[in-house]
VODO-746943 format. One record per atom (N, C-alpha, C): residue number from 1; residue in three letters; atom name; x, y, z. Coordinates in pm, whole numbers, plus 32768, in hexadecimal, padded with zeros to 4 digits. Layout:
# VODO-746943
 num residu atome    u    v    w
 NUM    ala    CA    X    Y    Z
...
END
This chain:
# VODO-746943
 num residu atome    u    v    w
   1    unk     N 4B45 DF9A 4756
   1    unk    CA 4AEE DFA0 46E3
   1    unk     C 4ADC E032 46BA
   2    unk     N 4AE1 E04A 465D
   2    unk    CA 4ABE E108 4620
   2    unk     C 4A46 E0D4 460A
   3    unk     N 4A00 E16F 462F
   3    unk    CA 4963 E171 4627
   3    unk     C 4977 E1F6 45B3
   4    unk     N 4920 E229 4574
   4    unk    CA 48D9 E2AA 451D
   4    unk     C 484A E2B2 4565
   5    unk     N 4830 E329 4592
   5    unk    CA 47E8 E345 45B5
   5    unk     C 4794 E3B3 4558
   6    unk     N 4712 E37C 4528
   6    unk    CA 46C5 E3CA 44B3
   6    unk     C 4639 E3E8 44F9
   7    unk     N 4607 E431 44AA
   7    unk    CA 4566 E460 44B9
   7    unk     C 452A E435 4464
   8    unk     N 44A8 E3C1 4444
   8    unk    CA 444A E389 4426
   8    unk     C 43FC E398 4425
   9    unk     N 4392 E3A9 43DD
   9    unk    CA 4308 E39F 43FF
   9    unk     C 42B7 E326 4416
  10    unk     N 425D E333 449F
  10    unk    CA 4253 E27E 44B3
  10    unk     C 421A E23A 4425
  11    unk     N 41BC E27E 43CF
  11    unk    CA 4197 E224 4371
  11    unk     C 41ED E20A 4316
  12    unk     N 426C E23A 42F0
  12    unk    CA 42C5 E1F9 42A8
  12    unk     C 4309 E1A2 42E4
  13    unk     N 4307 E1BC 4380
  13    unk    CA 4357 E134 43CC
  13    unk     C 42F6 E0C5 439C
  14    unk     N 42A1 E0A7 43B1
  14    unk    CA 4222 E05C 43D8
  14    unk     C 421C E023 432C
  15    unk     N 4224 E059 42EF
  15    unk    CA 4230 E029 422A
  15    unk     C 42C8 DFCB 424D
  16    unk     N 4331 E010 425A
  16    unk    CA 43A3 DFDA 427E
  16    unk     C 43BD DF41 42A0
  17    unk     N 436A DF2C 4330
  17    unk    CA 437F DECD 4399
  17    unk     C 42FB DE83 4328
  18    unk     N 42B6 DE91 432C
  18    unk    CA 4266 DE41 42AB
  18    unk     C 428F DE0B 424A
  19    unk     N 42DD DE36 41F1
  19    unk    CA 42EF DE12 417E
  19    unk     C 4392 DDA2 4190
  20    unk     N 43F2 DDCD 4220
  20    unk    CA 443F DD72 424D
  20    unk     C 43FE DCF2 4263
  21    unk     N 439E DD10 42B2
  21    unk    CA 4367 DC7D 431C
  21    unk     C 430B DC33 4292
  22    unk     N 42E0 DC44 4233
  22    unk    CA 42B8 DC0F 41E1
  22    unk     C 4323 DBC3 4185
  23    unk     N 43A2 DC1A 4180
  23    unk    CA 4417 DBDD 4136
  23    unk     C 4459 DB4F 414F
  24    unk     N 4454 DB8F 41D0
  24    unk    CA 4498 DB06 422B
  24    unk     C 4449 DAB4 425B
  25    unk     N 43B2 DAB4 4253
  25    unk    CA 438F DA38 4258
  25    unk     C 4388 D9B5 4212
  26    unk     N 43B4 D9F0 417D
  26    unk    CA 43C1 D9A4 4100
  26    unk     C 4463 D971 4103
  27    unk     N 44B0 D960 4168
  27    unk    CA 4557 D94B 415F
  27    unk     C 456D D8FE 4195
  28    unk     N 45FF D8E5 41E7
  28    unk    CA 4637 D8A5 423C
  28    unk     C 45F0 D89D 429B
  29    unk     N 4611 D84B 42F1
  29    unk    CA 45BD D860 43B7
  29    unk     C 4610 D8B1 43F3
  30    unk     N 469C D8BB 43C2
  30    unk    CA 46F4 D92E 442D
  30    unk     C 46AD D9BE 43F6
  31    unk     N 4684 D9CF 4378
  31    unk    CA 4641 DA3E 435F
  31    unk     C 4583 DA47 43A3
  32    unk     N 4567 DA01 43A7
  32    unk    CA 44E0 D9D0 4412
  32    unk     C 450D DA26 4475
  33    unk     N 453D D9F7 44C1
  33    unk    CA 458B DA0F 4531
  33    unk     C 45A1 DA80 4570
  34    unk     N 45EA DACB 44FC
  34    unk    CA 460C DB47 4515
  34    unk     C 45A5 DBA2 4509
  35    unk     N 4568 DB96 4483
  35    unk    CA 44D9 DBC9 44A3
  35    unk     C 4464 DBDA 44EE
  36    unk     N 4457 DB4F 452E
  36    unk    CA 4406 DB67 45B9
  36    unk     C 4444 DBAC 460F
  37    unk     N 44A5 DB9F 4632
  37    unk    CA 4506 DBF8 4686
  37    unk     C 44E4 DC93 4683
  38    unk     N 44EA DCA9 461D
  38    unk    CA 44E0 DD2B 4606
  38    unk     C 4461 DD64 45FB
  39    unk     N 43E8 DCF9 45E9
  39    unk    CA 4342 DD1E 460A
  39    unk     C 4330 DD55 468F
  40    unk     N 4381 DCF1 46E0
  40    unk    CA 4360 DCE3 4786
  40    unk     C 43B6 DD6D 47B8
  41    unk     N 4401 DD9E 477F
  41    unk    CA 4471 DDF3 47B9
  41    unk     C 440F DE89 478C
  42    unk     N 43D7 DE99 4719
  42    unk    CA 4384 DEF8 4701
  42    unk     C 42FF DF1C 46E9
  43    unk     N 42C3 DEB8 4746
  43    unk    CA 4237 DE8D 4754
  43    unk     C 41E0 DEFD 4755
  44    unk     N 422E DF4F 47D6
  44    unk    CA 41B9 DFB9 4824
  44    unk     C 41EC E024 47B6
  45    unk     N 4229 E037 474A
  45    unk    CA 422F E0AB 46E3
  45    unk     C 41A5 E0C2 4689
  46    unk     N 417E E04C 4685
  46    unk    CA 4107 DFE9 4609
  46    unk     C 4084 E055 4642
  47    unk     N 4049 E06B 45BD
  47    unk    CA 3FE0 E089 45FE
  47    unk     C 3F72 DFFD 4612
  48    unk     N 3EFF E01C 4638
  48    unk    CA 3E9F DF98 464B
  48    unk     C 3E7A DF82 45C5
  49    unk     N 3E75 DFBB 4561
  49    unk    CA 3E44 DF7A 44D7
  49    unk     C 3EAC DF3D 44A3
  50    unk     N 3F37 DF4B 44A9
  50    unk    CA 3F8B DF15 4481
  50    unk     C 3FAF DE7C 44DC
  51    unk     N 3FC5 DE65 4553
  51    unk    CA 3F98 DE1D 45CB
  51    unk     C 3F2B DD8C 4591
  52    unk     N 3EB6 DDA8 453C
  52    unk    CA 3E70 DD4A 4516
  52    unk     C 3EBC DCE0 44AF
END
């Protein structure tokens, strides 16, 4: 797999992973799917207000 490795700032990650996991909850279930996936995989990034 090729990776890119960038510098972020967590609150643009955190807008990012938001505005995905909102996308895909409105889709397919394989897109469900992947999206939870990817909640659980970057959980501890979240701050606690985002977390609620």
């Amino acid at each position: 797999m090729n990776e890119i490795k960038i510098n972020l700032p967590n609150s643009v990650f955190q807008e990012w992973a938001i505005a995905t996991t909102r996308y895909r909850m409105t889709r397919c279930s394989h897109m469900l799917f992947s999206g939870v996936g990817d909640v659980k995989r970057y959980w501890t990034m979240f701050t606690s207000s985002t977390k609620i």
